[in-house]
N, C-alpha and C positions, 0 to 999 in steps of 0.2 A: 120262494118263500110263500107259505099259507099264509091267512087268517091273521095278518100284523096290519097293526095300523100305526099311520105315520102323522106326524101334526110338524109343522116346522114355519115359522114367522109368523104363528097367531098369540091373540093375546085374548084371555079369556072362554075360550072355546074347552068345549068337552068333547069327548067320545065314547060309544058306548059299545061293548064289547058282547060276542053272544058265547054263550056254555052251550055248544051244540051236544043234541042226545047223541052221540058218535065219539064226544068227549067226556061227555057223562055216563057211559058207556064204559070205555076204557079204565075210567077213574074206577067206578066201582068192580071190576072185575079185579084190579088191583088191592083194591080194600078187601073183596074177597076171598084174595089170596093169602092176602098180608093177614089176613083174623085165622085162618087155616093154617100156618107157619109160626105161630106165635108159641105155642109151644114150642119148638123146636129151635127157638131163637136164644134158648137160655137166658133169658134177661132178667137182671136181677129186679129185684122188687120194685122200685122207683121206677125203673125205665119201662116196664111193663104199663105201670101206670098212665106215666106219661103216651109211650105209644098207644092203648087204650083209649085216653082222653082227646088223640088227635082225628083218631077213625071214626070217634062219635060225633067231633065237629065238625069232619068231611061230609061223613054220614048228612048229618042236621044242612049242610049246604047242599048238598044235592038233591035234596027234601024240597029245599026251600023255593018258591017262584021267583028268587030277586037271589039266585048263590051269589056271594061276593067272591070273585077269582082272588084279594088279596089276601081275605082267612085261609083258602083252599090251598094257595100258595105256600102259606104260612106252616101251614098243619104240612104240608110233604115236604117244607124242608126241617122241620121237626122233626118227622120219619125217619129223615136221610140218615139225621145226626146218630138216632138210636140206633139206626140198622149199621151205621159205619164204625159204633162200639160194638155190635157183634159180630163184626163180618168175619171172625174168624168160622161162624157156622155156616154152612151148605146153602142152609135157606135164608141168611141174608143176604150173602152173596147173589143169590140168584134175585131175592128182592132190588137189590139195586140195581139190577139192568134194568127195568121199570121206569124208572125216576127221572131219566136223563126228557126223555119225550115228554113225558109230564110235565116238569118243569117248565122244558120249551114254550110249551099251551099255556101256563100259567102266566110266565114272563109277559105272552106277548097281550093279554086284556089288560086293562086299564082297572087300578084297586076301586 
């Protein structure tokens, strides 16, 4: 196991998690696949939108000097949902292998 953190018999304690450029990295080469597939995804109006609005708050988090992994989270399983209404196309289909690692990185930082 990477980059997990474990806390177990405290009380009050925090932990702070990092967004390494290697994961910021990954992230965005996906976004930039995922914005080049969008046509091709057939989505109807709404859900365009919606996936839209999630790639510009990933977007604005990876911008950000303090990304919060639980927006980031948030926004790719948003993704997930749209892409798992189109997965009858080619290029969702292939979008979703993406996501499973993603997710993992996500799960394991602290919101």
């Amino acid at each position: 196991m990477e980059g997990s953190q474990i806390q177990q018999g405290t009380m009050g304690s925090t932990q702070q998690g990092t967004f390494s450029p290697g994961n910021q990295k990954a992230l965005s080469e996906f976004i930039a696949l995922l914005k080049d597939k969008i046509p091709e995804l057939q989505l109807e109006t709404g859900d365009k939108s919606e996936i839209e609005a999630d790639i510009a708050t990933i977007e604005a988090q990876i911008a950000s000097n303090r990304p919060k992994s639980g927006i980031i989270k948030e926004s790719i399983g948003s993704i997930r949902r749209v892409l798992e209404g189109a997965a009858g196309t080619f290029a969702a289909t292939e979008l979703l292998k993406y996501l499973p690692a993603l997710e993992q990185f996500f799960s394991q930082l602290p919101q």
